[in-house]
MISEMAR-415140 format. One record per residue (C-alpha): residue number from 1; residue in three letters; z negated, x, y. Coordinates in steps of 0.25 Angstrom, whole numbers. Layout:
BEGIN
<NUM; 'ALA'; <Z; X; Y>>
...
# end
This chain:
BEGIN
<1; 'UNK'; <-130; 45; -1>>
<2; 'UNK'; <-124; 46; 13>>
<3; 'UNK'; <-119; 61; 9>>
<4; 'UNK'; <-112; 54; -3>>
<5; 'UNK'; <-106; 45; 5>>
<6; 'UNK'; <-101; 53; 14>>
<7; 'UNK'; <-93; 62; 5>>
<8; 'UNK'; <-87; 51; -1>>
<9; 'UNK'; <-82; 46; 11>>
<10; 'UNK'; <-77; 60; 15>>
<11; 'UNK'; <-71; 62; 0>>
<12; 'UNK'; <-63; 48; 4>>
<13; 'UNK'; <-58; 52; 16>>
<14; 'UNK'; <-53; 65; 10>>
<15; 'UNK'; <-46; 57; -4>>
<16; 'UNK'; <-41; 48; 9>>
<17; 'UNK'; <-48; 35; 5>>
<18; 'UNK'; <-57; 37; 18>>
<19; 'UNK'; <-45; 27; 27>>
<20; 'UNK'; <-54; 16; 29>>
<21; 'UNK'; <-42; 5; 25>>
<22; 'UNK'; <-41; 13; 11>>
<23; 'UNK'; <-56; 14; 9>>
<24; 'UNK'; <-58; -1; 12>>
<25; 'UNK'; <-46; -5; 3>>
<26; 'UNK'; <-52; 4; -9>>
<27; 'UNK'; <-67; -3; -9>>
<28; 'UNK'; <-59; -17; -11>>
<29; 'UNK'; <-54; -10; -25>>
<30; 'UNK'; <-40; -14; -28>>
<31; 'UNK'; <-32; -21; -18>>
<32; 'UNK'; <-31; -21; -2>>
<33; 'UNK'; <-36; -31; 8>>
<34; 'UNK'; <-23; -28; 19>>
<35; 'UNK'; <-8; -28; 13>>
<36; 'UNK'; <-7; -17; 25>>
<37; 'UNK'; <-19; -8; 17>>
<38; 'UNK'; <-11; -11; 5>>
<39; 'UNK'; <2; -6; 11>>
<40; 'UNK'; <-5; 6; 16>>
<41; 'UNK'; <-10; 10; 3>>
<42; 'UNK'; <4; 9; -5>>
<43; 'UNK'; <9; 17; 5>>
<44; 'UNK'; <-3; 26; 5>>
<45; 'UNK'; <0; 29; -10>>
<46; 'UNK'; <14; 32; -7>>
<47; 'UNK'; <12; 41; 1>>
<48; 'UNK'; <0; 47; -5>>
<49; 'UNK'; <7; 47; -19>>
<50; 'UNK'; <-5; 41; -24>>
<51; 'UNK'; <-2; 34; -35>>
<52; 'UNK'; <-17; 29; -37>>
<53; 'UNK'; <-19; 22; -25>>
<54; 'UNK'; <-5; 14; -28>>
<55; 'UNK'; <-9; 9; -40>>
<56; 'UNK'; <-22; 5; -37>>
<57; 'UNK'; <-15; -4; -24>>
<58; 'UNK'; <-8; -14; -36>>
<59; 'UNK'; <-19; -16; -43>>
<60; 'UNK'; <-24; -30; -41>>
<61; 'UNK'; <-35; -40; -49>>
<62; 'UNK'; <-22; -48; -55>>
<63; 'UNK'; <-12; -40; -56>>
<64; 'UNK'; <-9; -26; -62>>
<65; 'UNK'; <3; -17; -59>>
<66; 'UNK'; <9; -7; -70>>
<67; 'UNK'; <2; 5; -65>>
<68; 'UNK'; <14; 13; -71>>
<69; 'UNK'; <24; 5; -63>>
<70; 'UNK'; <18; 5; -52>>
<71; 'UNK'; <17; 22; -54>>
<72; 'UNK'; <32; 22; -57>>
<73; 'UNK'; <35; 13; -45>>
<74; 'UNK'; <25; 22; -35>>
<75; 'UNK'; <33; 36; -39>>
<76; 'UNK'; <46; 30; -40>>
<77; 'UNK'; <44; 25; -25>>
<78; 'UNK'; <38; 38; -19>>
<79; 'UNK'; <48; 47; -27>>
<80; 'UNK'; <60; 37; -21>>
<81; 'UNK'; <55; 37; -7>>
<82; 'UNK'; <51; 52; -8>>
<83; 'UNK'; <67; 55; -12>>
<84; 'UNK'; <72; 45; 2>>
<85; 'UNK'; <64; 54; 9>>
<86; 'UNK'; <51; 49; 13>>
<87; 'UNK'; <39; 58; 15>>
<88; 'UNK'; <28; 52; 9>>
<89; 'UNK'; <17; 63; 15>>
<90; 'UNK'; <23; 59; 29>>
<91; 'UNK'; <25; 43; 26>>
<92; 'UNK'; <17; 36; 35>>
<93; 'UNK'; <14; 19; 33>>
<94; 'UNK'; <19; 11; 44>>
<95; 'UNK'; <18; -2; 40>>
<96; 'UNK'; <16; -14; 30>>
<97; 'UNK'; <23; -27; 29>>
<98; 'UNK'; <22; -40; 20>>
<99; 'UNK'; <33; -50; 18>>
<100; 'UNK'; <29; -61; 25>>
<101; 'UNK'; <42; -70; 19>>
<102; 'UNK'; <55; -64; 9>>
<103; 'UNK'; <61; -58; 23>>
<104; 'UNK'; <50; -53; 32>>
<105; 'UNK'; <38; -44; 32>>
<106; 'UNK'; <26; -43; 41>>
<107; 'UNK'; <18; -31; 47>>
<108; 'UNK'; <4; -30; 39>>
<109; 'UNK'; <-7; -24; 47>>
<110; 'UNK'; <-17; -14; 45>>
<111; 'UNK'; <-28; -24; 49>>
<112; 'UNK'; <-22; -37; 43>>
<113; 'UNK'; <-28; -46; 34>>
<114; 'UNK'; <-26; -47; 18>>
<115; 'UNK'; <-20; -60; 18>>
<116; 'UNK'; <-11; -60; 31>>
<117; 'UNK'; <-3; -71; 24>>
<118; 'UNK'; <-12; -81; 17>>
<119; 'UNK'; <-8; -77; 4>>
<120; 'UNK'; <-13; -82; -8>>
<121; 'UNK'; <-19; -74; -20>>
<122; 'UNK'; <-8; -67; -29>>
<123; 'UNK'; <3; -69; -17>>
<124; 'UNK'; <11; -56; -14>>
<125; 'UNK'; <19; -51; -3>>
<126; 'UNK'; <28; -39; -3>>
<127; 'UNK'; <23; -28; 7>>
<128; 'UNK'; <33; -17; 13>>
<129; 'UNK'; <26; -3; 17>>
<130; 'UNK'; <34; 3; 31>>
<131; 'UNK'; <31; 18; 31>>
<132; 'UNK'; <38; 30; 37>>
<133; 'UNK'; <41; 44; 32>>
<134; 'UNK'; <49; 53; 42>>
<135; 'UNK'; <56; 43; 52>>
<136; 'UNK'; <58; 33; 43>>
<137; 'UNK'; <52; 20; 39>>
<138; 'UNK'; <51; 15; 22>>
<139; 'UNK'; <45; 4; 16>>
<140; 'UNK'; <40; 2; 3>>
<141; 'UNK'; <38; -14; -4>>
<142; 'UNK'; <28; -18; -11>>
<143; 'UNK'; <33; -30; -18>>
<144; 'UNK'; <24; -42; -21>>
<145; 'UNK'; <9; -36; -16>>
<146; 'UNK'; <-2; -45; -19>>
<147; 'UNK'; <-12; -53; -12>>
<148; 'UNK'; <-24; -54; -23>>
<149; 'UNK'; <-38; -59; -19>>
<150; 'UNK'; <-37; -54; -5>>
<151; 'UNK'; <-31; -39; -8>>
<152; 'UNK'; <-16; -34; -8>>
<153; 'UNK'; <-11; -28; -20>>
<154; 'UNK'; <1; -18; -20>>
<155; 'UNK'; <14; -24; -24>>
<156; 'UNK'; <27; -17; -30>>
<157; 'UNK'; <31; -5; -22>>
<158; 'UNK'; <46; -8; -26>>
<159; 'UNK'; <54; -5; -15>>
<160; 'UNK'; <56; 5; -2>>
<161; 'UNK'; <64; 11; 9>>
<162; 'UNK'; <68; 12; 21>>
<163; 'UNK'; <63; 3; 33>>
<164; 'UNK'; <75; -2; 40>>
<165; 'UNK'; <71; -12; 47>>
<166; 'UNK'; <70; -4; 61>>
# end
């Protein structure tokens, strides 16, 4: 059994489920517990070109995106940023922030609670995602991200650009 187990946990490690914060996330099935995590992992697909793990951070109990939307929306991003010049085997995440009011944003943390807003169920709040590819900074918006019984859902990746706010 411990032989068993330890393979699978190698066979993680090597697919690169073995980060502790994506492992955690992917025993609590759909949703994240952190809008940071859930930042993380947008990215993470973006940059991985993996398709699966996008979709699978939308999903939520109440809520279903179009799947074929959301595949068009993913490709049509990537392929847009990819043609501005951004490398996405050398993108590194720098940041997440959640609009705390129609005109400003606060830094999430790693290590933050869920609820760092005492929102209630089925509220959203638009999170931007800072990364940097060569010497520049990007952000991707994702519009209207959900809070549903205590886990984040992906909103709309809608919009992204360059970070001109330095």
């Amino acid at each position: 059994m411990k032989q068993t187990l330890l393979i699978i946990t190698a066979l993680m490690l090597v697919v690169g489920y073995g980060s502790s914060d994506k492992a955690e996330e992917i025993k609590n099935d759909r949703g994240v517990s952190n809008p940071y995590i859930l930042a993380e992992g947008v990215f993470n697909a973006f940059r991985d070109n993996d398709e699966k793990d996008f979709i699978q951070l939308f999903e939520s109990e109440n809520e279903k995106y179009s799947k074929e939307k959301l595949l068009i929306s993913f490709s049509y991003l990537r392929k847009n940023a990819e043609s501005e010049g951004i490398n996405w085997s050398e993108a590194e995440f720098m940041e997440a922030r959640i609009n705390t009011s129609p005109v400003s944003f606060t830094v999430l943390r790693k290590d933050g609670y869920g609820n760092i807003f005492g929102m209630e169920n089925g509220e959203t709040k638009d999170i931007e995602i800072l990364f940097k590819s060569g010497d520049s900074l990007y952000w991707i918006k994702l519009d209207n991200c959900l809070y549903e019984n205590s886990k984040w859902f992906s909103g709309s990746p809608n919009a992204w650009g360059l970070d001109d706010d330095d």
